[in-house]
PLY file of the C-alpha trace (Angstrom):
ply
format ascii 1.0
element vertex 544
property float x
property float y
property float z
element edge 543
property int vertex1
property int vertex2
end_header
12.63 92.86 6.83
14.62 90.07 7.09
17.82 89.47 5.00
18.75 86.64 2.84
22.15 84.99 3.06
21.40 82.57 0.75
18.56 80.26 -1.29
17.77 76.72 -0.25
18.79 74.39 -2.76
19.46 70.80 -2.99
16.23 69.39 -0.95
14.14 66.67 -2.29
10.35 68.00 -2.72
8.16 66.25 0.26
7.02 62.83 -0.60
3.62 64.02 -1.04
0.68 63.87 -3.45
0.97 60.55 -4.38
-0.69 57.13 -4.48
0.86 54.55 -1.88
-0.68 51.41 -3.53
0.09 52.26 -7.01
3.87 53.49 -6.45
4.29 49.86 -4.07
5.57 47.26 -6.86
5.99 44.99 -4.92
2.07 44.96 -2.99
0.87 45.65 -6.64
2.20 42.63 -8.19
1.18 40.42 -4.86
-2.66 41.63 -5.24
-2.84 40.65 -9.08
-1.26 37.33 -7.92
-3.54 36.44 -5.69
-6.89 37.34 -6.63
-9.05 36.33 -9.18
-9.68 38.26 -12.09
-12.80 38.97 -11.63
-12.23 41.00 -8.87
-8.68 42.55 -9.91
-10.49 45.82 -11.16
-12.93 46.30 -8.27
-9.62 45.78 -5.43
-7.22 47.90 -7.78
-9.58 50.85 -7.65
-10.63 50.70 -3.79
-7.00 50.39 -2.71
-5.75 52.91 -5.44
-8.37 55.31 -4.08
-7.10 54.21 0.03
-3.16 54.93 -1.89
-4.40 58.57 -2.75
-5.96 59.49 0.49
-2.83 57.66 2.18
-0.52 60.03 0.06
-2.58 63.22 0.32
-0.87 65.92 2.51
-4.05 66.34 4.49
-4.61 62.65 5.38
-0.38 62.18 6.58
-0.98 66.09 8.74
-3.66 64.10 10.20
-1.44 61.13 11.36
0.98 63.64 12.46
-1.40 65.71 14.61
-2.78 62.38 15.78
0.64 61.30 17.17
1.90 64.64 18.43
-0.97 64.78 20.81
-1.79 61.69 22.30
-5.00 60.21 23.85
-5.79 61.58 27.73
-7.82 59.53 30.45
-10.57 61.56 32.19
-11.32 58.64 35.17
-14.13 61.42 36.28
-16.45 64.16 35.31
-16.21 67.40 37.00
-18.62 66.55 39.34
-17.00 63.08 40.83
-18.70 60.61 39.05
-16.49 57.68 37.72
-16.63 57.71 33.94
-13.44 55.88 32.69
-12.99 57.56 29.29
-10.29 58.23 27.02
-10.20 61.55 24.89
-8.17 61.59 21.56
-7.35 64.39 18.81
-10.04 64.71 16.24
-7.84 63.53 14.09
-7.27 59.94 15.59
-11.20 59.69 14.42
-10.63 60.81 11.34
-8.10 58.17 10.60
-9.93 55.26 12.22
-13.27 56.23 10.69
-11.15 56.07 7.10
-9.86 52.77 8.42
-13.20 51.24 8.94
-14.66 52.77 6.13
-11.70 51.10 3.90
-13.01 47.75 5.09
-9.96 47.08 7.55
-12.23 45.45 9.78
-14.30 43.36 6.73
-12.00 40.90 5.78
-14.05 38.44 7.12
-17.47 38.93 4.88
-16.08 40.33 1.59
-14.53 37.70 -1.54
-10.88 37.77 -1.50
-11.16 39.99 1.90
-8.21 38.84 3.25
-5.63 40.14 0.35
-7.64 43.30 0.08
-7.42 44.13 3.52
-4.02 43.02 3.96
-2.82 45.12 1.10
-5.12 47.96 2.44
-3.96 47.70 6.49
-0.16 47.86 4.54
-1.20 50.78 2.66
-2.90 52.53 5.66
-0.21 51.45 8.47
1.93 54.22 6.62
0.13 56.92 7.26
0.10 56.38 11.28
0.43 53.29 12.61
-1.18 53.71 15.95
-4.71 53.26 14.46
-4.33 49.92 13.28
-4.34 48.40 17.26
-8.62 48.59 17.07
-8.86 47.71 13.57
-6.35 44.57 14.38
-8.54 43.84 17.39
-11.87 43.83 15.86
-10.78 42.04 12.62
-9.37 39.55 14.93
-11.93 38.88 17.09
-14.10 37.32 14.47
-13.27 33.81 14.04
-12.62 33.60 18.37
-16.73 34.96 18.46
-17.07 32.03 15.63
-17.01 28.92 18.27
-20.39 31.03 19.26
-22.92 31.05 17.18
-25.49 33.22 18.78
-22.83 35.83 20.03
-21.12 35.73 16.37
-24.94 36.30 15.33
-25.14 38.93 17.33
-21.42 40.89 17.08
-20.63 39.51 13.78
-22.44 42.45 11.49
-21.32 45.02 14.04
-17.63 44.14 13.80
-17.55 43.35 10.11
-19.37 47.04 9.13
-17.86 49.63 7.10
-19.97 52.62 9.11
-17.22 53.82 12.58
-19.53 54.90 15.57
-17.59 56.29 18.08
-20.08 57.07 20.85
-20.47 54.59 23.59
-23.91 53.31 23.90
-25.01 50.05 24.10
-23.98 48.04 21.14
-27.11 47.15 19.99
-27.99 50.55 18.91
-24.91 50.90 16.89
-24.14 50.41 13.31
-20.77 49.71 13.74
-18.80 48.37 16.63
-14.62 47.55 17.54
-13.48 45.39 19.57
-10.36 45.35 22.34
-8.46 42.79 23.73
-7.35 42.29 27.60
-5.37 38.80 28.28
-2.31 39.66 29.95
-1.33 40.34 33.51
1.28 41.70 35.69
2.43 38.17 37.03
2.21 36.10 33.74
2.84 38.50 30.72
2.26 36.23 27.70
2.15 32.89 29.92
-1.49 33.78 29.96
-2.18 30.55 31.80
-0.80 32.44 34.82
-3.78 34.75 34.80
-5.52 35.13 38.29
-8.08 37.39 37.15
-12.05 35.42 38.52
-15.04 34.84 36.77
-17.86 33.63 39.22
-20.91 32.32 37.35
-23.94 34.18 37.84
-27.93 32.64 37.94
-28.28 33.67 33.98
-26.42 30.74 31.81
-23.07 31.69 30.11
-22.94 34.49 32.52
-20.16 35.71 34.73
-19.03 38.32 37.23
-15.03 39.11 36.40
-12.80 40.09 39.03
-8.81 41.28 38.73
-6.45 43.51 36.72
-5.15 43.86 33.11
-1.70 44.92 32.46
-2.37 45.66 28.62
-6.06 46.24 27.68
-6.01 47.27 23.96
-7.99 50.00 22.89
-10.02 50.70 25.87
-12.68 52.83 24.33
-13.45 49.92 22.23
-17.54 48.51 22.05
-16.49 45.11 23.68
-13.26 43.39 24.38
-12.17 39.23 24.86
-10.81 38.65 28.03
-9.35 35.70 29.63
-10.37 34.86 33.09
-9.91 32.03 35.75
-13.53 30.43 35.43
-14.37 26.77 37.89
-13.14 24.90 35.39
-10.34 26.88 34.38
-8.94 29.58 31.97
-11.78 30.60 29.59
-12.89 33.34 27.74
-15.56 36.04 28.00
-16.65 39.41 25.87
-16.95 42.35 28.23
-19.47 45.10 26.75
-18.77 48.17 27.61
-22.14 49.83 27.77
-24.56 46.69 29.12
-27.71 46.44 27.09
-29.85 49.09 29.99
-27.24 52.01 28.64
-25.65 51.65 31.91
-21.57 51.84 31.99
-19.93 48.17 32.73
-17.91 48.55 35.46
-14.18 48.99 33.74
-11.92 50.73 35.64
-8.99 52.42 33.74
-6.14 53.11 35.52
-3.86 54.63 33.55
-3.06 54.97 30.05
0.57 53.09 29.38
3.61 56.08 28.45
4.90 53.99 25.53
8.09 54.32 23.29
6.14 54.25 20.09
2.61 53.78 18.93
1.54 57.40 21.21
-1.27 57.97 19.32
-2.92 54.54 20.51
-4.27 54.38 23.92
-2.72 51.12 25.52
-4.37 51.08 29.30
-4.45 48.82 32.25
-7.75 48.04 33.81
-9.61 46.70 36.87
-12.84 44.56 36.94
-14.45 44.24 39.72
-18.17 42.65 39.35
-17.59 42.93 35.90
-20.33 41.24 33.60
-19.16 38.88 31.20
-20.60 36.60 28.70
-18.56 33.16 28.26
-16.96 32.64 24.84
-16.79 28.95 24.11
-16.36 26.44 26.64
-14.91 26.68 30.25
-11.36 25.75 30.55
-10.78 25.95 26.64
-9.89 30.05 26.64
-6.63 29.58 24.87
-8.09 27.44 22.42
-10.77 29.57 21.76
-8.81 32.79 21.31
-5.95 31.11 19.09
-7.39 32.08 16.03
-7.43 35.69 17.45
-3.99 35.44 18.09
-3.27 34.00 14.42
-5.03 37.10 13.06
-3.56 39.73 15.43
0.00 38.22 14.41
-0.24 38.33 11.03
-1.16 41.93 11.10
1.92 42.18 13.39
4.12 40.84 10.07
1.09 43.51 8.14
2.18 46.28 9.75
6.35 45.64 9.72
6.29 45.58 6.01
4.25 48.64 5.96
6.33 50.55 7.88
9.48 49.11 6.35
7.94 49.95 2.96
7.52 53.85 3.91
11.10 53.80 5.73
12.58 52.36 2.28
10.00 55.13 -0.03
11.21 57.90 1.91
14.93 56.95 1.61
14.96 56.08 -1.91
12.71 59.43 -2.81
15.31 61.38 -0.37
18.01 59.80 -2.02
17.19 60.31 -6.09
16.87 64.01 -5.24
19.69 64.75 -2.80
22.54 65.49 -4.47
26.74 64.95 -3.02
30.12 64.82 -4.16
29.16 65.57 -7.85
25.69 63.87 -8.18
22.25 62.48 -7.43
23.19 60.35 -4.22
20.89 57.81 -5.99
23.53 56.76 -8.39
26.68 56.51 -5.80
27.30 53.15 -6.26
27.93 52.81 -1.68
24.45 54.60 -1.47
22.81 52.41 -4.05
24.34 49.26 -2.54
22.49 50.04 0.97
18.99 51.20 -0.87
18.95 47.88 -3.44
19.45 46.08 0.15
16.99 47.84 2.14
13.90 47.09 -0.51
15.05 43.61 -0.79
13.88 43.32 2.51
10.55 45.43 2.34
9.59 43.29 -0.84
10.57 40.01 0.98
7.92 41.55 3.73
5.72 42.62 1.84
5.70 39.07 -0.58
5.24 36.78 2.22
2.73 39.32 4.16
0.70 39.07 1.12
1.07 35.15 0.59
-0.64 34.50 4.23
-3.34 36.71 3.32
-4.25 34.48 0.90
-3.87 31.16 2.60
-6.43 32.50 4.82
-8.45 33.06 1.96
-8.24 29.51 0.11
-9.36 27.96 3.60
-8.45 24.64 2.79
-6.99 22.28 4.96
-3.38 22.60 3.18
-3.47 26.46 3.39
-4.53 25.88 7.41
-1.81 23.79 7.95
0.94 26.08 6.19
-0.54 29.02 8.50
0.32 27.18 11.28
3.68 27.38 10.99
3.87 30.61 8.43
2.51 33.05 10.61
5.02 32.50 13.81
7.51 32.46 11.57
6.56 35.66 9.48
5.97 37.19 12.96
9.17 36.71 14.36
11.70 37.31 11.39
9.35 40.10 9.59
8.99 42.12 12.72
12.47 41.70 14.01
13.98 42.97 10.28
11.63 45.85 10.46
13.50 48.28 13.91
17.02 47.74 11.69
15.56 49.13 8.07
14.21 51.91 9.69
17.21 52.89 11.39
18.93 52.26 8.31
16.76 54.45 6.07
17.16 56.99 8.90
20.37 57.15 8.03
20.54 57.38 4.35
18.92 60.70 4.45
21.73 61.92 7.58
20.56 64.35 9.94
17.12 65.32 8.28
16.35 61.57 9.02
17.21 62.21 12.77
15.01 65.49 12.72
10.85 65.09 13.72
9.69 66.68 10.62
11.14 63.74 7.98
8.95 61.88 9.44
11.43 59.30 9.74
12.01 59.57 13.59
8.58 58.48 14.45
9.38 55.18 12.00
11.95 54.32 14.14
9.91 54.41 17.45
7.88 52.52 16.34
9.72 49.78 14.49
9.99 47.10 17.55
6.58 47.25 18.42
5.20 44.62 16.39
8.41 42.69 17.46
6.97 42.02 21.03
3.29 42.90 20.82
0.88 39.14 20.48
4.02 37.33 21.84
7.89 38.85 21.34
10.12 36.62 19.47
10.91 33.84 22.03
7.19 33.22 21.95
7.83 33.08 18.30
10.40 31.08 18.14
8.26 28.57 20.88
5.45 28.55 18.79
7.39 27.35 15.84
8.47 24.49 17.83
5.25 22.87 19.01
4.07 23.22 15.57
6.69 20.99 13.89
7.21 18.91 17.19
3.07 18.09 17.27
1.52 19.42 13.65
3.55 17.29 10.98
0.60 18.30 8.43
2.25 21.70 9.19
6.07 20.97 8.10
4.17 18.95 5.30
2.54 22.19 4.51
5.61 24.09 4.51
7.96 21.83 2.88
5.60 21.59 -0.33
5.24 25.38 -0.25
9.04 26.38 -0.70
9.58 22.89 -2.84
7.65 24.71 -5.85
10.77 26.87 -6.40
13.20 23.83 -6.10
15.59 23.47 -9.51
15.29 27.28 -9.61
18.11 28.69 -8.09
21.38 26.79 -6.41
21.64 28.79 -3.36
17.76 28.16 -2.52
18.45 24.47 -3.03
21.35 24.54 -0.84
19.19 26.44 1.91
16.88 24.42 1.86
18.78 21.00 1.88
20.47 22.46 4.91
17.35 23.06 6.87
16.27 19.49 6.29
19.45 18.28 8.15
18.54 21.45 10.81
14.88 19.47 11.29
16.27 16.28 11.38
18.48 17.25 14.60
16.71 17.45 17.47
19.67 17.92 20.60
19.44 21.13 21.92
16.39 22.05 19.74
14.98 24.50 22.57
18.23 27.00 22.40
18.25 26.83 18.77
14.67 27.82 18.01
15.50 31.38 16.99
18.14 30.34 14.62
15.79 27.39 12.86
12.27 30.14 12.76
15.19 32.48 11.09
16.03 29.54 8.31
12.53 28.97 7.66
11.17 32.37 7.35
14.29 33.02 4.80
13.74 29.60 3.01
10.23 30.74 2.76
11.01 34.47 1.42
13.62 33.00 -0.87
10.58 30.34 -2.32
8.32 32.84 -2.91
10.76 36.15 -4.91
12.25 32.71 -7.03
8.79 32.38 -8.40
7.45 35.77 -8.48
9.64 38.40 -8.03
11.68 39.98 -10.86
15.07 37.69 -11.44
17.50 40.56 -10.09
15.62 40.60 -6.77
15.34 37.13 -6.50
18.77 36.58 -7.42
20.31 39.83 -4.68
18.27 38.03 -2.08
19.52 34.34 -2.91
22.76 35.68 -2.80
22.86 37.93 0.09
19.97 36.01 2.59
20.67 32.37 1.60
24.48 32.20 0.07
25.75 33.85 2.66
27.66 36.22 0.03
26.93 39.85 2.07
28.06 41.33 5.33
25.97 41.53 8.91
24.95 45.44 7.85
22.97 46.88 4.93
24.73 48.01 1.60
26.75 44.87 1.49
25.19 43.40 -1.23
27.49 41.65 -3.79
28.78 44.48 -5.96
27.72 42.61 -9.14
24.33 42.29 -8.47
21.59 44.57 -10.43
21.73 47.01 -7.56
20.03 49.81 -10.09
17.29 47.59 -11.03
16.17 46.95 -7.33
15.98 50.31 -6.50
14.32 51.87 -8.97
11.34 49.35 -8.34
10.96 50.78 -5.29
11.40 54.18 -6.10
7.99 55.62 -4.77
6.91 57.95 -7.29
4.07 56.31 -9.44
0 1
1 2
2 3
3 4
4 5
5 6
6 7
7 8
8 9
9 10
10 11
11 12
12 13
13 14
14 15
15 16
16 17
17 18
18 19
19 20
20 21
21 22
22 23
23 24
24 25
25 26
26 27
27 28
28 29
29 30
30 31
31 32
32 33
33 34
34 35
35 36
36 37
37 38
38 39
39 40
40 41
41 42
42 43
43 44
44 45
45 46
46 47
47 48
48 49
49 50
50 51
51 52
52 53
53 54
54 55
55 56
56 57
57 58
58 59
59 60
60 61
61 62
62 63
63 64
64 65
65 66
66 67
67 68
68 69
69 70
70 71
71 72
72 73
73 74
74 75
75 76
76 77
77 78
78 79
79 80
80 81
81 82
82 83
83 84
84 85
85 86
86 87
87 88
88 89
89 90
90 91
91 92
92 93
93 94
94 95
95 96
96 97
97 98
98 99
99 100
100 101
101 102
102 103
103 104
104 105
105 106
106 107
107 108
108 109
109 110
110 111
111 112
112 113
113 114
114 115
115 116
116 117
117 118
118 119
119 120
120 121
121 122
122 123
123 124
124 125
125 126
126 127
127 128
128 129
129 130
130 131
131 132
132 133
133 134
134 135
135 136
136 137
137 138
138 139
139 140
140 141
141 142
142 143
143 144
144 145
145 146
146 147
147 148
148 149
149 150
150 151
151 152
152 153
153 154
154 155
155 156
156 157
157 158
158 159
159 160
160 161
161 162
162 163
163 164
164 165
165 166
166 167
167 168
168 169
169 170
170 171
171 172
172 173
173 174
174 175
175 176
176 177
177 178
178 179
179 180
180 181
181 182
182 183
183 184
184 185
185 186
186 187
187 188
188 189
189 190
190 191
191 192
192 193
193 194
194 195
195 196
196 197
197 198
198 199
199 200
200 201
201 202
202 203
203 204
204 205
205 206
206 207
207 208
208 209
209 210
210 211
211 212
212 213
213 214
214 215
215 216
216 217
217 218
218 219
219 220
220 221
221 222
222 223
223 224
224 225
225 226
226 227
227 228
228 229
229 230
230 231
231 232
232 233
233 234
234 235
235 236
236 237
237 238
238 239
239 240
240 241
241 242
242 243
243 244
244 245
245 246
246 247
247 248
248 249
249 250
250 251
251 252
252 253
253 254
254 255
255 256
256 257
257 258
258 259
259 260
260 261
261 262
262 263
263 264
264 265
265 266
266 267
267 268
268 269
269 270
270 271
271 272
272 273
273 274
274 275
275 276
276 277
277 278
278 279
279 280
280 281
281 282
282 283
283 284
284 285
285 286
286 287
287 288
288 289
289 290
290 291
291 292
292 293
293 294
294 295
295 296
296 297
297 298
298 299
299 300
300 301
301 302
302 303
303 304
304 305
305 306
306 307
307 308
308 309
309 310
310 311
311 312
312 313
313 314
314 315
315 316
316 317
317 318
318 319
319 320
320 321
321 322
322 323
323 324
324 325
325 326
326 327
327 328
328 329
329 330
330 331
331 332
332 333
333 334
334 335
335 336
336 337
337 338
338 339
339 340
340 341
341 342
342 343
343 344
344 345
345 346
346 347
347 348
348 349
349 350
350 351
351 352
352 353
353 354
354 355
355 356
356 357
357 358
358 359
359 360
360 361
361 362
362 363
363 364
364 365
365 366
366 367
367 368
368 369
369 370
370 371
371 372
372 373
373 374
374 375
375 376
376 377
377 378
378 379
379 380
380 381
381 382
382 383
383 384
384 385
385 386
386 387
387 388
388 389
389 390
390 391
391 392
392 393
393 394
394 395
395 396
396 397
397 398
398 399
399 400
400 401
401 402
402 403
403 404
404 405
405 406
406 407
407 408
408 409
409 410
410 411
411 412
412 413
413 414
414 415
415 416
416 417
417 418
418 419
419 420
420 421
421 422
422 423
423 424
424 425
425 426
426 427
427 428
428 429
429 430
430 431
431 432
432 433
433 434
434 435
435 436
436 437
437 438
438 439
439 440
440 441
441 442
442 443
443 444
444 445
445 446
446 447
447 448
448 449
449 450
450 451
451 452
452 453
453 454
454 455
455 456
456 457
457 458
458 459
459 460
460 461
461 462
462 463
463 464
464 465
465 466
466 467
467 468
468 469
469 470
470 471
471 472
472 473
473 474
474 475
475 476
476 477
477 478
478 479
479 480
480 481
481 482
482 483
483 484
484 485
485 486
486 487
487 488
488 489
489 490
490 491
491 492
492 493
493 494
494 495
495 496
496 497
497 498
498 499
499 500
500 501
501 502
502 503
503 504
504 505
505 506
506 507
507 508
508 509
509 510
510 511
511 512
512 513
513 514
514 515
515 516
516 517
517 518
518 519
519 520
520 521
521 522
522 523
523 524
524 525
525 526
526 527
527 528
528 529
529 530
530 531
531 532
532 533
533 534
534 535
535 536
536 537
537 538
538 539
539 540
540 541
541 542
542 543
């Protein structure tokens, strides 16, 4: 028998047990803002009932079994014949079947769909974040499918179903399909215009044969996937089945599976087609402009799926942190250690407020809510996502070495923190984006300017911030090299607009202080020592 030298004491209980939604302020407050009434009840219980499964210690062992053995490529069966599939962990279906099943691929035909879902893909990104790449895909390859009618007719329902059918057969005989993505290419990278990959037209209309090779082709064991491809007339865009109509196999070579940072769970491959069939989405020559709302989608799940992870990064710390005990008390209450936690959830809520507020532009539809997207969503995508690699780290931290140890949970946070960061375009693209939007969109600054003018009058420092980005915009020397700083400026101005108005007034007034006064340091926990620092933390202390 073993001896005893001594009993454990002073560990915080596992964050465990509890419901995600619910114990998330912050979300909570942003889905009763931005959906009618009438539906309040319904999307409270659904995502309360998606927090509960998120929280259970069965669904989080299956995001950890998912990510401790990643997917495997089987190019052949054992007796030679080329088959081309990828094998994941039962539990990677368990999580995406919960995913679908949650309606993270339904935004599109359900009233208020886009909060819900956002909320819900925020919610579910915390459990393991590598299942959200096909849900992302599919949800996103809705309103690209859109500019045609008969294929939207036809893929529309399957995409847009709550029922996950994981066999590959032809789609048709499925009551559920996902979708993958494969636009970029050794040579070009996100200048997608660079693409070489051929599409020769073949004797049926709309029709093509695709030739060439995919650097990144999301989710490869996906139902169909939008490509981009060199047609006559130029780049365009085509869906690739993967089982043709006959039940025979598409030809889709994978070549290997990509040996990534972060995101293991998630097969990422690179593929050759080579007398591929193709149907043309859209016109010829118009790919990019056909896929851009794709794009739009797949980035603002990119800003989706920071805030998630920032939100469990800034859970586990504060949880860690109000049980933990040091130097004579509950580390919660050291005024150093509450300094960096108050700071931390500033910047998950700020996430997680302006996540939510693009949601619902893409809900309202209107012309106005278009226009601020246009602008909103590279912005989100490029500050959100960059803020997201540094609060992990920093929550890492606050619980010391058990936040550098596997089993916290937190390590596997960290790798994957600057994913979304480059994924759908890294933050040059960003930054780029931004620019042609206010250089060739002014309905989009318009947009913008009358969004973050409804909190004007109520604080100084906004007021100031925002005054000084007007005299930014009206400078246009050098405006290239300065696109990261200006994107930065908006997306804070923007943040700033949106806690003045509906966040509580000490985390509106930390952030004002800290983000747009300037009155803070270049890490976390150097937050104006007068500020409510208690306050902040304790609404986003995870414990419901």
């Amino acid at each position: 028998m073993a001896g005893s030298t001594h009993s454990v004491t002073n560990q915080p209980p596992p964050l465990v047990d509890y419901d995600v939604f619910t114990a998330d302020r912050a979300l909570g407050d942003a889905v009763t803002r931005h959906l009618t009434p009438d539906l309040l009840d319904e999307v409270r219980g659904e995502l309360s009932a998606l927090g509960r499964a998120s929280g259970s210690a069965q669904v989080q062992e299956w995001g950890v079994q998912a990510n401790e053995n990643p997917p495997r490529l089987r190019t052949h069966d054992r007796h030679g014949h080329r088959i081309d599939e990828v094998e994941f962990h039962p539990a990677w279906h368990r999580l995406l079947g919960k995913g679908v099943a949650a309606g993270l691929t339904a935004a599109w035909v359900r009233p208020g769909g886009h909060v819900r879902r956002a909320a819900a893909f925020l919610v579910w990104t915390q459990v393991e974040a590598g299942n959200g790449c096909p849900l992302s895909m599919t949800h996103a390859a809705v309103p690209a499918l859109r500019t045609d009618p008969d294929l939207a007719a036809e893929w529309e329902p399957r995409l847009t179903s709550m029922v996950y059918d994981r066999e590959l057969r032809p789609a048709r005989l499925k009551a559920g399909a996902l979708f993958g993505m494969g636009m970029t290419e050794k040579q070009g990278g996100s200048d997608v215009r660079a693409n070489t990959t051929a599409a020769r037209p073949l004797d049926e209309d709309g029709t093509y044969a695709l030739t060439g090779h995919k650097w990144f082709c999301s989710a490869p064991m996906s139902d169909g996937f939008l490509v981009l491809a060199q047609a006559p007339e130029g780049l365009t865009c085509f869906l690739v089945p993967r089982v043709l109509d006959d039940g025979s196999r598409n030809v889709f070579l994978i070549q290997r599976l990509k040996d990534k940072l972060g995101n293991r769970s998630n097969a990422s491959s690179e593929v050759e087609f080579d007398g591929t069939w193709a149907r043309r989405v859209g016109d010829e020559g118009r790919g990019v402009r056909t896929i851009i709302d794709m794009v739009a989608a797949t980035r603002l799940d990119c800003v989706l799926g920071s805030a998630g992870l920032m939100r469990q990064a800034v859970a586990q710390a504060v949880h860690h942190c109000t049980y933990r005990e040091a130097f004579g008390g509950k580390l919660v209450d050291k005024p150093l250690m509450r300094n960096v936690l108050a700071d931390l959830a500033l910047e998950s809520e700020a996430a997680t407020t302006l996540a939510l507020r693009l949601a619902a532009a893409y809900d309202d539809g209107s012309e106005q809510e278009r226009a601020l997207l246009r602008i909103a969503v590279p912005t989100a995508k490029y500050w959100v996502t960059k803020r997201c690699a540094p609060v992990a780290v920093e929550a890492a931290e606050c619980l010391g070495g058990n936040g550098y140890v596997e089993e916290s949970g937190l390590p596997r946070v960290v790798r994957e923190s600057p994913l979304n960061s480059i994924w759908e375009g890294a933050g040059n693209v960003q930054a780029l984006d931004v620019l042609r939007a206010l250089q060739r969109e002014p309905q989009a600054l318009n947009a913008y300017l009358q969004e973050v003018g409804r909190a004007r009058g109520a604080d100084h420092r906004l007021d100031g911030a925002i005054k000084g980005l007007l005299t930014e915009l009206a400078d246009l020397d050098g405006i290239e090299a300065r696109a990261r700083r200006l994107t930065e400026r908006l997306a804070l101005v923007l943040q700033g607009s949106l806690l003045v108005r509906f966040a509580p007034p000490e985390v509106a007034d930390a952030f004002c202080a800290s983000r747009l006064g300037g009155d803070a340091g270049a890490a976390f926990g150097t937050l104006p020592h007068t500020l409510a620092h208690a306050s902040i933390v304790e609404r986003a202390r995870p414990e419901s």
